[in-house]
C-alpha positions in Angstrom: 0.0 0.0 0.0 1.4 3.3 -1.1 1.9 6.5 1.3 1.5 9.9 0.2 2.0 13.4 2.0 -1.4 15.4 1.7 0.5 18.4 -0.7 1.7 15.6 -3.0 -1.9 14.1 -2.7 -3.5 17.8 -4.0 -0.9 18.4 -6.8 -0.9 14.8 -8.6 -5.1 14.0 -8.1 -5.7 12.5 -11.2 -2.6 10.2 -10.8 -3.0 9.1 -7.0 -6.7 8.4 -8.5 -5.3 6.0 -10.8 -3.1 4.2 -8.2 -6.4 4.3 -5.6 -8.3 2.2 -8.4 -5.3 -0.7 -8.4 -4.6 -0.4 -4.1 -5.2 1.8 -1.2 -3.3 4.8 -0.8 -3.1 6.3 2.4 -3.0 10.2 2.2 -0.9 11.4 5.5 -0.8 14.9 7.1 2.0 16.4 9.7 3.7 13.4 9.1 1.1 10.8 10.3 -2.2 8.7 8.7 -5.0 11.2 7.9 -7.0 10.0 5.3 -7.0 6.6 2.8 -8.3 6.7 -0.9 -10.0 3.7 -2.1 -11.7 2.6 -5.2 -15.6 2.6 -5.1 -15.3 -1.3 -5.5 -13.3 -1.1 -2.4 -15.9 1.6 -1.0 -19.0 -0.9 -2.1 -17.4 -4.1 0.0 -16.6 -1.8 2.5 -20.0 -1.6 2.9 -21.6 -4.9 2.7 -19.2 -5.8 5.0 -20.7 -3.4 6.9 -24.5 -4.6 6.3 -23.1 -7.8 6.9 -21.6 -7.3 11.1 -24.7 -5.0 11.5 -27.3 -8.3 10.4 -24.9 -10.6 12.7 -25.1 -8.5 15.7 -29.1 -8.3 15.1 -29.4 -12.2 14.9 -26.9 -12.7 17.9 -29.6 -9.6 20.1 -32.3 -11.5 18.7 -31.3 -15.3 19.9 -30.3 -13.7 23.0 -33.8 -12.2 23.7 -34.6 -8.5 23.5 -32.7 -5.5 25.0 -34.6 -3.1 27.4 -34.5 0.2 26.0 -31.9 0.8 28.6 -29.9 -1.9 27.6 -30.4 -0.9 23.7 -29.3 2.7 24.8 -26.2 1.3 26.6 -25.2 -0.9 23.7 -25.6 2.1 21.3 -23.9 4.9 23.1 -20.7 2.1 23.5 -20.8 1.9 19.6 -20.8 5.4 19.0 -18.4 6.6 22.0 -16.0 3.5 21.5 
């Protein structure tokens, strides 16, 4: 996976574009990770992989009987605030 510094990034788009399509590229600012350019393939199994933990976690809730809406609240608030 290539790395690229954010001003090298702006001034060579349309080739770091190109690269993105074939691998990741990570786009880093100040020196460290800020940002990663992907394909839209990439971006699409991104997402069903998504879809995919989201319809796990629902069947594993759902065989282990429903969550009070306290317990639903807890369990979303730990998602969102890590």
């Amino acid at each position: 996976m290539q790395s690229i510094n954010s001003r090298e990034a702006q001034n060579h788009f349309g080739e770091l574009m190109n690269k993105a399509i074939k691998e990741p590229v990570i786009i880093n600012k100040h020196g460290k990770p800020s940002a990663v350019l992907i394909s839209h393939e990439e971006y699409e199994k991104f997402l069903m992989f998504e879809d995919l933990y989201w319809e796990l976690k629902a069947k594993q809730a759902s065989n282990a009987g429903f969550l009070s809406k306290e317990e639903s609240e807890n369990f979303l608030n730990s998602i969102l605030n890590g």
